[in-house]
N, CA and C atoms as a LAMMPS dump frame, in Angstrom:
ITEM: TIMESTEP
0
ITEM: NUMBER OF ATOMS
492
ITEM: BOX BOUNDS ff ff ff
-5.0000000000000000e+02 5.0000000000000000e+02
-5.0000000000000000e+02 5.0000000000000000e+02
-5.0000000000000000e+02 5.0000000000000000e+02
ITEM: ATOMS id mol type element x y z
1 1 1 N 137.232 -2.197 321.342
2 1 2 C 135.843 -2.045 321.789
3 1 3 C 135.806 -1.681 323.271
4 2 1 N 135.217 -1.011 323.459
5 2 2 C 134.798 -0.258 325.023
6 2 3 C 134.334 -0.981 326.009
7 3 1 N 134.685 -1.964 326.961
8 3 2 C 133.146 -2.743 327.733
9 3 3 C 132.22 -2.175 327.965
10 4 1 N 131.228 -3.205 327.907
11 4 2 C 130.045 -2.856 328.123
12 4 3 C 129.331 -2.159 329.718
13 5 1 N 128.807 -1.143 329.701
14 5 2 C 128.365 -0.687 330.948
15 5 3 C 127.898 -2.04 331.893
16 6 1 N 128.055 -2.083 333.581
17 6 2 C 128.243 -3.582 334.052
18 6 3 C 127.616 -2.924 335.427
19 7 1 N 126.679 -3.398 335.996
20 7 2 C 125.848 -3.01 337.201
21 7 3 C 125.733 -4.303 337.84
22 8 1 N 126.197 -4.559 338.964
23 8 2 C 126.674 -5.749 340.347
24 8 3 C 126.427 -5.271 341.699
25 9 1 N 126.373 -6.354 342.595
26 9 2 C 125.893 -5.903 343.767
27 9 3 C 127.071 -7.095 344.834
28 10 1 N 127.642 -6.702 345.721
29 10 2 C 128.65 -7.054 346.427
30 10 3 C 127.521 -8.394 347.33
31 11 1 N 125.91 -8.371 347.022
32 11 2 C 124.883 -8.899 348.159
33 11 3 C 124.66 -10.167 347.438
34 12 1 N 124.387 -10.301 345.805
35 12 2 C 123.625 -11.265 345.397
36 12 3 C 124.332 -10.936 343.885
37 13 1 N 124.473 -12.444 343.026
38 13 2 C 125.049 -12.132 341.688
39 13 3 C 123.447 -12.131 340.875
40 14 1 N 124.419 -11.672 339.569
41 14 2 C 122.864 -11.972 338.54
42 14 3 C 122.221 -13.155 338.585
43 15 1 N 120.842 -13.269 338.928
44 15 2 C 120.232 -14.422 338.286
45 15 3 C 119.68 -15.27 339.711
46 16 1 N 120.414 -14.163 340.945
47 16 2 C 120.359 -15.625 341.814
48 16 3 C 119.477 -15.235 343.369
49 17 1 N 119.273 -15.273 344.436
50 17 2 C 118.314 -14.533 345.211
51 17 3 C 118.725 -13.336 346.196
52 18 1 N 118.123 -12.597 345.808
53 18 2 C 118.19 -11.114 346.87
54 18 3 C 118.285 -11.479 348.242
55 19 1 N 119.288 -11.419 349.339
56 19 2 C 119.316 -11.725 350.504
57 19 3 C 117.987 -10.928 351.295
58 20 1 N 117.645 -11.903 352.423
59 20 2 C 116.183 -11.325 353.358
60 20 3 C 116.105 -9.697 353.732
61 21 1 N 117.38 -9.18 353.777
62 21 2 C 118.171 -8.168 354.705
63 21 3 C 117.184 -6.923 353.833
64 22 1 N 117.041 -7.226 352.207
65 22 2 C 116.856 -5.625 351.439
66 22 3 C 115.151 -6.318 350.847
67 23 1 N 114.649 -7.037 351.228
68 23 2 C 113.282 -7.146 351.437
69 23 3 C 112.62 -6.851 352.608
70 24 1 N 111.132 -6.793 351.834
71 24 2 C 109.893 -6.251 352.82
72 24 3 C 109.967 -7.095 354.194
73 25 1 N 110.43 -8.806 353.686
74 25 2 C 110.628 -9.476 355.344
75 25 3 C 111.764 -8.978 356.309
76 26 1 N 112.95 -8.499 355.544
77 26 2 C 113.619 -7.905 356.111
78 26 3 C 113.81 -6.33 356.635
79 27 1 N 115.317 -5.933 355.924
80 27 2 C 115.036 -4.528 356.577
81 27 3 C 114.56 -3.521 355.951
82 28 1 N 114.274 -4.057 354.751
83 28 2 C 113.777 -3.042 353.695
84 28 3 C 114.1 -2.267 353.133
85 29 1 N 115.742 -2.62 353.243
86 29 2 C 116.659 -1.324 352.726
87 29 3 C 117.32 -1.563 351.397
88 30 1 N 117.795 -0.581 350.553
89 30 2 C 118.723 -0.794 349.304
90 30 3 C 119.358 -1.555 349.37
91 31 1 N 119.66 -2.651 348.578
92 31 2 C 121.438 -3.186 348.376
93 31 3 C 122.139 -1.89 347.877
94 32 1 N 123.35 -2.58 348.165
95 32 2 C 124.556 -1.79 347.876
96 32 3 C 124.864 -2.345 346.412
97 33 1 N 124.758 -1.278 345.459
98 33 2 C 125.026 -1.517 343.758
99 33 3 C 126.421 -0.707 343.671
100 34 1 N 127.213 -1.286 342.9
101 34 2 C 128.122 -0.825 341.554
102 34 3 C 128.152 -0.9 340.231
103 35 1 N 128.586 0.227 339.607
104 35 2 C 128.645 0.205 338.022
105 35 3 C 130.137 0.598 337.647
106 36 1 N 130.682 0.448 336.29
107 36 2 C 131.669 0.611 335.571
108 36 3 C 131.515 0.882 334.606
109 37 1 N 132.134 1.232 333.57
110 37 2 C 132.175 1.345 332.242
111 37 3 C 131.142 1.754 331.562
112 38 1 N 131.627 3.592 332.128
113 38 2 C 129.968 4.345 331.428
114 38 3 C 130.121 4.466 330.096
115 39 1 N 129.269 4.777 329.226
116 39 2 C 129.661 4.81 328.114
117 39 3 C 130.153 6.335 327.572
118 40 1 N 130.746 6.803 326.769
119 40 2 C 131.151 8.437 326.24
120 40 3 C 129.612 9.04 325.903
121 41 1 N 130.109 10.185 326.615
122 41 2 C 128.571 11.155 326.194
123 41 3 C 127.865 11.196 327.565
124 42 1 N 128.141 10.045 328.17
125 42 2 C 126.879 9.846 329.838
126 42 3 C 127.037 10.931 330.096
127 43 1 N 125.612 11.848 330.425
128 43 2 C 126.005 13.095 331.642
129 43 3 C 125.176 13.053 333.009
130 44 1 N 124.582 11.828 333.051
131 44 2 C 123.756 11.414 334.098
132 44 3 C 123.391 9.937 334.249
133 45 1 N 122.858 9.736 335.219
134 45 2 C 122.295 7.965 335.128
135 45 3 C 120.961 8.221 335.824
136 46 1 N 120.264 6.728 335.919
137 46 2 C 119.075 6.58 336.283
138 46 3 C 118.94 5.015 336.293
139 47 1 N 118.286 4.635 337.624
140 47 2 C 117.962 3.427 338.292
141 47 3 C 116.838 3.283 338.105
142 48 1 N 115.967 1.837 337.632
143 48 2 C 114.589 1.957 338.134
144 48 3 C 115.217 0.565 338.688
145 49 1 N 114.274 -0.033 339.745
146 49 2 C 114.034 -1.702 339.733
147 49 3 C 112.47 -1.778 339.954
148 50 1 N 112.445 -3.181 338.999
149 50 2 C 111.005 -3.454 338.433
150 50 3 C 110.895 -5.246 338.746
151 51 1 N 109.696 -5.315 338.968
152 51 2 C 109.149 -6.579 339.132
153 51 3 C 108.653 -7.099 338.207
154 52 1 N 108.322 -7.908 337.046
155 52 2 C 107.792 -8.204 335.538
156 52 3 C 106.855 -8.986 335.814
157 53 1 N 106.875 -9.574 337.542
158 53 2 C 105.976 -11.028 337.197
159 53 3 C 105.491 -10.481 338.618
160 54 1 N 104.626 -9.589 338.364
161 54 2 C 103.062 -9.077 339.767
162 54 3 C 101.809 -9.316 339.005
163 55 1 N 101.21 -9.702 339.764
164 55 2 C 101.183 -10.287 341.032
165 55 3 C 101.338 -12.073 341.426
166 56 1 N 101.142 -12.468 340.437
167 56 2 C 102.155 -14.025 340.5
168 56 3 C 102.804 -14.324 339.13
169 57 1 N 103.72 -14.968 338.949
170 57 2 C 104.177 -15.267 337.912
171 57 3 C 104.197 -16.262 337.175
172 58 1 N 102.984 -17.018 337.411
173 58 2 C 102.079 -17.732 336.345
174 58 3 C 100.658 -17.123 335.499
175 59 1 N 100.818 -16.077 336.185
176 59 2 C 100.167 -14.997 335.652
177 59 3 C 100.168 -13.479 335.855
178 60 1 N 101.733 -13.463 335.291
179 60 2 C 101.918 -11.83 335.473
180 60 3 C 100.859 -10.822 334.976
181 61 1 N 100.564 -9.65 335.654
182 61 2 C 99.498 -8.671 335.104
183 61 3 C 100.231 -7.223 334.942
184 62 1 N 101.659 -7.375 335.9
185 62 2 C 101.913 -5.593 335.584
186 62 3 C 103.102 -5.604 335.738
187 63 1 N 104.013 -4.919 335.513
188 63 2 C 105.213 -4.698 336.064
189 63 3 C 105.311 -3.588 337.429
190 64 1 N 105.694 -4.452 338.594
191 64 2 C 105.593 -3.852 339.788
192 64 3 C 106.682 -2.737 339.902
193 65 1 N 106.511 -1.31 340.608
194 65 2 C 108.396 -0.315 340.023
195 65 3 C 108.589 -0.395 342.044
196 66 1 N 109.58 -0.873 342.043
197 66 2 C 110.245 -0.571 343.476
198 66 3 C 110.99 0.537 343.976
199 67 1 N 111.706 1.245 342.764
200 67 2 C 112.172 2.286 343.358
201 67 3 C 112.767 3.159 341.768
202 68 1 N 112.868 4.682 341.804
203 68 2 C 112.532 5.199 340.901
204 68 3 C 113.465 6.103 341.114
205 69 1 N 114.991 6.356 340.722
206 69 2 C 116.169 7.009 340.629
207 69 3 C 116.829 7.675 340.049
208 70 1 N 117 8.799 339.653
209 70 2 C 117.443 9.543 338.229
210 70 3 C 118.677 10.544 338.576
211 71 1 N 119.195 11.133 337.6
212 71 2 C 120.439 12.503 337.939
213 71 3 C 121.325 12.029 339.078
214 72 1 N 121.224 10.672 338.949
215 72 2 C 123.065 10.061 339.583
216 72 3 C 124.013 10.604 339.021
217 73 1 N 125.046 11.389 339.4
218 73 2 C 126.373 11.708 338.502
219 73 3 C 126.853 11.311 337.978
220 74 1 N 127.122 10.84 336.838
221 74 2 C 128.574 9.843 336.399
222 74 3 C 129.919 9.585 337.081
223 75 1 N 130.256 10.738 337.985
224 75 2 C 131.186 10.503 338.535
225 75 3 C 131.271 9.233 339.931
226 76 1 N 130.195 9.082 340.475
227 76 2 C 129.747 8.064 341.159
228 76 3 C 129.758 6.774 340.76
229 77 1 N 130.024 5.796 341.288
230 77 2 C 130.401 4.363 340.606
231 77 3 C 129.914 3.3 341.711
232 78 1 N 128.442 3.502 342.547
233 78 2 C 128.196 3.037 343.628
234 78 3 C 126.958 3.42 344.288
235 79 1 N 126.42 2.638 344.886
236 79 2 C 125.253 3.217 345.892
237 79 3 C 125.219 2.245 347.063
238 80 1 N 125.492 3.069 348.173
239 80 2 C 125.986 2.125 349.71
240 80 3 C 124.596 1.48 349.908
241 81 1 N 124.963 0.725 351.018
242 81 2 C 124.127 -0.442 351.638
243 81 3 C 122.931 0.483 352.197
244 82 1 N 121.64 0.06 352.053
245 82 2 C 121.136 0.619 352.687
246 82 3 C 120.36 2.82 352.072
247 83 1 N 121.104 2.827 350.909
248 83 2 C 120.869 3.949 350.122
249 83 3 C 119.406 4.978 350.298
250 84 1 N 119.533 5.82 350.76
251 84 2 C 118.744 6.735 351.113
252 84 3 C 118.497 7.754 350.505
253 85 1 N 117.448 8.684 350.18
254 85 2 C 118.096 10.206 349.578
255 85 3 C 119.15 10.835 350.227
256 86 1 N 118.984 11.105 351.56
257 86 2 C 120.176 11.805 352.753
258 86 3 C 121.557 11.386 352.241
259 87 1 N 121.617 10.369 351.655
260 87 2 C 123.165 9.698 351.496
261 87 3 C 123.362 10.028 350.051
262 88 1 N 122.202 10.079 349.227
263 88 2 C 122.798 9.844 347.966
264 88 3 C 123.909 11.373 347.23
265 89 1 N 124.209 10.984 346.31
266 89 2 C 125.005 12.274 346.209
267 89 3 C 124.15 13.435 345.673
268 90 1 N 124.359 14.824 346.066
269 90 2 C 123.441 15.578 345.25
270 90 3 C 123.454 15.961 344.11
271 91 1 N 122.081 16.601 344.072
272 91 2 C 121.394 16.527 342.437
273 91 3 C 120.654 15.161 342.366
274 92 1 N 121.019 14.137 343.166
275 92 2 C 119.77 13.033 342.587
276 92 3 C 118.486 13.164 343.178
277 93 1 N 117.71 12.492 342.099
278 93 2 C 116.01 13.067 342.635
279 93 3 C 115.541 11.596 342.715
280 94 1 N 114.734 11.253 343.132
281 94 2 C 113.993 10.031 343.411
282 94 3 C 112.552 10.041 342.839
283 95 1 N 111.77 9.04 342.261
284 95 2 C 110.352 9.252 341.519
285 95 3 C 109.902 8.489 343.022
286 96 1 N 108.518 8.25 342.384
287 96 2 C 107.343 8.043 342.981
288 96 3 C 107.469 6.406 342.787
289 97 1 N 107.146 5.159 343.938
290 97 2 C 107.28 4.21 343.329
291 97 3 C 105.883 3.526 343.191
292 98 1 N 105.368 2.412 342.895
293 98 2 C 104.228 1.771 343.213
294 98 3 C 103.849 1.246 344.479
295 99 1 N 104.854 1.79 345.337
296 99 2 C 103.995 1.744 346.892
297 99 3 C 103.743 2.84 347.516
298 100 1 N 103.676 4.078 346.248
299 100 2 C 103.456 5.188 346.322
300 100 3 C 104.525 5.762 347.31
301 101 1 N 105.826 5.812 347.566
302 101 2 C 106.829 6.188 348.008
303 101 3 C 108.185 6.377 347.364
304 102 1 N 108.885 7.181 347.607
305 102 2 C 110.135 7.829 347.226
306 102 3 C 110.958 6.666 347.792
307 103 1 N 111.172 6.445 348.446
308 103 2 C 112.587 6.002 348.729
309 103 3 C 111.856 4.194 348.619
310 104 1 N 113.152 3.366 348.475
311 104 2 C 113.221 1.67 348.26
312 104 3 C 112.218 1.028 348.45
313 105 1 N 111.67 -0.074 347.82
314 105 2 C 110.342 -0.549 348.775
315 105 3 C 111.131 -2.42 348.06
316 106 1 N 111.392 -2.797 348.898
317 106 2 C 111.796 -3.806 348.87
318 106 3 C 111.455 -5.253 348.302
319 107 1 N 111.213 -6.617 347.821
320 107 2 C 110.84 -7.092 347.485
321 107 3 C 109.898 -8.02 347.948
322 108 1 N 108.215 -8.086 348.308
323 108 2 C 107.543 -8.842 349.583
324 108 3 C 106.788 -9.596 348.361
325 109 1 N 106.485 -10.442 347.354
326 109 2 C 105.884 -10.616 346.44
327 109 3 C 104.691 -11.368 347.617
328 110 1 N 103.572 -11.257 346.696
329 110 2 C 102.068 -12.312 347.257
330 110 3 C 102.276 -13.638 347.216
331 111 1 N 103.217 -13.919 346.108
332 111 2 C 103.018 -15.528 345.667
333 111 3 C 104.158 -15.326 344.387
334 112 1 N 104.894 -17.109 344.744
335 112 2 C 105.779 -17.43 343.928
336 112 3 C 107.142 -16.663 343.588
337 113 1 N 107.965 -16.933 343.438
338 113 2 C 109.464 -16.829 343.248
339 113 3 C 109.395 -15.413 341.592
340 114 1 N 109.426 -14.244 342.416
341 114 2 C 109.578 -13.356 341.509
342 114 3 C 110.813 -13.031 341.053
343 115 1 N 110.769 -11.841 339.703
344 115 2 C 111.935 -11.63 339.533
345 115 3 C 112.419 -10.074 339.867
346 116 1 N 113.697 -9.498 339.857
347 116 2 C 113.567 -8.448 340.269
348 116 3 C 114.664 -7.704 339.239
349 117 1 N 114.228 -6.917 338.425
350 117 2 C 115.599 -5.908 337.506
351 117 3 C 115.656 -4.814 338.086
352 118 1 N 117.214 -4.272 338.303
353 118 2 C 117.661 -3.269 338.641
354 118 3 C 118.047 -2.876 337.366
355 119 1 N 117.709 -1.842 336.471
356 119 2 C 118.094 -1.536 335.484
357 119 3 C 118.616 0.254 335.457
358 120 1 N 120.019 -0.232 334.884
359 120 2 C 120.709 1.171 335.009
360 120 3 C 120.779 1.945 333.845
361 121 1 N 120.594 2.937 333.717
362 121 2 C 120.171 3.734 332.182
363 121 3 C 121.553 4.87 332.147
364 122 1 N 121.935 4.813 331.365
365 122 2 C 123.459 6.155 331.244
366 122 3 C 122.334 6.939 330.375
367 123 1 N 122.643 8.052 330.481
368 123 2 C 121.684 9.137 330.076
369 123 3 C 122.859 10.279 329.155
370 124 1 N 122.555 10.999 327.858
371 124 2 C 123.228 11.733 327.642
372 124 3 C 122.929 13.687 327.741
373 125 1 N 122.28 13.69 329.424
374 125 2 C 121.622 14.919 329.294
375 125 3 C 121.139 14.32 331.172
376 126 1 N 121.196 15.624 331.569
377 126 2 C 120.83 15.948 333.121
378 126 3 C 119.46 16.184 333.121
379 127 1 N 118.443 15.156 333.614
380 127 2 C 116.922 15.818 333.251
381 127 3 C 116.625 16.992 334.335
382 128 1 N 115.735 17.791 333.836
383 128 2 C 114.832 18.311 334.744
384 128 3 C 114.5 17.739 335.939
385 129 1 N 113.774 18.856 336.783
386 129 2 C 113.185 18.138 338.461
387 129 3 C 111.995 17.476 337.817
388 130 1 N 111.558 16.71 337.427
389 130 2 C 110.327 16.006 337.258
390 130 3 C 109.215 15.59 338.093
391 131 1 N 109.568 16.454 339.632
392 131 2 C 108.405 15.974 340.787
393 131 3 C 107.924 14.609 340.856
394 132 1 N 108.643 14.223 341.35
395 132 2 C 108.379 12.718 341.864
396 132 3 C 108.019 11.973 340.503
397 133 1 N 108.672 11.671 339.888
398 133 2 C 108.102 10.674 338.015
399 133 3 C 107.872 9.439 338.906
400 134 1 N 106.913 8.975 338.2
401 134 2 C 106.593 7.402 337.881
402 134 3 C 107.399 6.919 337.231
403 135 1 N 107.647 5.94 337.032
404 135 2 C 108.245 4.558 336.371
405 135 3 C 108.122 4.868 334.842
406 136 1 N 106.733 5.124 334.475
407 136 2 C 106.316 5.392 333.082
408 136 3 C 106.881 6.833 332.811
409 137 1 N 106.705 7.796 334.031
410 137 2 C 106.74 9.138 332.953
411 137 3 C 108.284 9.496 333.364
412 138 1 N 109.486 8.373 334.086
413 138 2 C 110.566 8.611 333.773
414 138 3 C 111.326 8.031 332.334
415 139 1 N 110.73 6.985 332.008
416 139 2 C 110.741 6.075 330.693
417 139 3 C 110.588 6.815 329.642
418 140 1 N 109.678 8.213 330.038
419 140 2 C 108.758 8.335 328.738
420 140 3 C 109.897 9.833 328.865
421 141 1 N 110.609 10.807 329.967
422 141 2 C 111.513 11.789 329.872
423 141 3 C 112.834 11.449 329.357
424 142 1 N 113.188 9.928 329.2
425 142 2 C 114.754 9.474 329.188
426 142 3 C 114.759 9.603 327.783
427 143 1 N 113.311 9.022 326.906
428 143 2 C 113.198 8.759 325.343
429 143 3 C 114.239 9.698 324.807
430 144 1 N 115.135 9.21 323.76
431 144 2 C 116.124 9.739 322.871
432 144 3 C 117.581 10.311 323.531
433 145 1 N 117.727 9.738 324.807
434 145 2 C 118.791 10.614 325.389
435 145 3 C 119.546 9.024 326.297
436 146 1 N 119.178 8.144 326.021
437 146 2 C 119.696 6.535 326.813
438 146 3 C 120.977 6.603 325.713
439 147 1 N 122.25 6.753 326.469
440 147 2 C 123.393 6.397 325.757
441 147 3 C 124.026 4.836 326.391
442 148 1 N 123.914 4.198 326.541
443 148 2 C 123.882 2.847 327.72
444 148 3 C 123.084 2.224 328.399
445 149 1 N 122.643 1.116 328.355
446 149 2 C 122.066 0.541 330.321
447 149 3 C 122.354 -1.159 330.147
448 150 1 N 121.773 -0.929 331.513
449 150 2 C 122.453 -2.61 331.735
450 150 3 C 121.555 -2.929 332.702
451 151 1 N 121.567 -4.133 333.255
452 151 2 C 120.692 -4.602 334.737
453 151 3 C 121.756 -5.814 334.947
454 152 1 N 120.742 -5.781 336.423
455 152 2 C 121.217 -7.139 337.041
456 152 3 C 119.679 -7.539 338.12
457 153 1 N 120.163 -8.844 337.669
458 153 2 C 118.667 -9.787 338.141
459 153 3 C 118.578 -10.339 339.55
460 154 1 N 117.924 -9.961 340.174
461 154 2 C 117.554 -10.85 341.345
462 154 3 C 116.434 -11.402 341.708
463 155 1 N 116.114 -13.02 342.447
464 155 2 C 115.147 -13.302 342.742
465 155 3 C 114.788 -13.165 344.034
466 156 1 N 113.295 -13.362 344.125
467 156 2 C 112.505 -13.477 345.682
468 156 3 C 111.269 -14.167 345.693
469 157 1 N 111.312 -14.991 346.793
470 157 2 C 110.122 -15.376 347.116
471 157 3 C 110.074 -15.18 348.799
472 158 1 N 109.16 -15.308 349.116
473 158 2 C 108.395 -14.943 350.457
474 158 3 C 109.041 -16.398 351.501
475 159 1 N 109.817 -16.242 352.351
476 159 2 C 110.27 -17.277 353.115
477 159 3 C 109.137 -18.042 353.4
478 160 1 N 107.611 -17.371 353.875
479 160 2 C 106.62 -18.501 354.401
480 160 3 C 105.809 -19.276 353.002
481 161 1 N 106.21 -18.963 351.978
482 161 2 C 106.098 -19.829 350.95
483 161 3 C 106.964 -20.681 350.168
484 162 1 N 108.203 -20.652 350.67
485 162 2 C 109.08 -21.519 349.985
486 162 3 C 108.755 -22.951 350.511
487 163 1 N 109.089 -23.78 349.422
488 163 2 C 108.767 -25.389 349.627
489 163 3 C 110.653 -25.64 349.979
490 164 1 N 110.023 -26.424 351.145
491 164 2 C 111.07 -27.031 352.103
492 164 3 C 111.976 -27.988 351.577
């Protein structure tokens, strides 16, 4: 059996909290991600990370999209600290996120200890330029062509709301 496609971050393990550094309190920049074990057929990848529990998570209402990533190469096995378009490798395109921006928007939730998926999609097909996609209308271009994905979880809450 093949392992399973595996997406990690050298910053924070699954499940546990996103350091200040790649939030809105901080510097607002990408973590640094790795993947392995694409699956046969990948001819592209695609990142979203999503928030499930906006605007609090005793009463989630939407899934928040932080950043919106597609036509990563397969040959790539990484995205540095701090990940930019300028840096990324070419051919990747970036969507539109819900802070209405292209590049990272970090994790600043209103209230309560959110969650955060980085979810990595192996793709069996190089999409089109899709002009900046949304969250939804990259979801809705990937349909029938996801040969793999995986995530990894991180949490956040707002330092001036954590109980001491």
């Amino acid at each position: 059996m093949p392992k399973p496609l595996e997406l990690t971050s050298p910053t924070f393990k699954d499940g546990m909290p996103i350091p200040i550094a790649y939030t809105g309190e901080g510097d607002d920049k990408a973590p640094p991600l790795h993947w392995e074990n694409l699956p046969a057929g990948a001819k592209s990848l695609a990142l979203l990370v999503e928030d499930p529990d906006a605007p609090d998570p005793a009463n989630p209402q939407r899934t928040f999209c932080h950043w919106v990533v597609y036509n990563l190469p397969v040959n790539a096995q990484s995205l540095p600290d701090g990940a930019t378009l300028d840096v990324l490798p070419a051919g990747v395109k970036l969507g539109r996120n819900d802070f209405n921006r292209q590049d990272y928007g970090g994790p600043m939730p209103p209230v309560g200890n959110h969650r955060y998926y980085f979810r990595l999609y192996a793709l069996d097909t190089v999409l089109p330029d899709l002009n900046q996609p949304t969250r939804t209308q990259l979801l809705k271009a990937m349909e029938g062509h996801i040969v793999g994905e995986t995530q990894l979880m991180g949490t956040y809450e707002k330092a001036h709301h954590r109980k001491h």
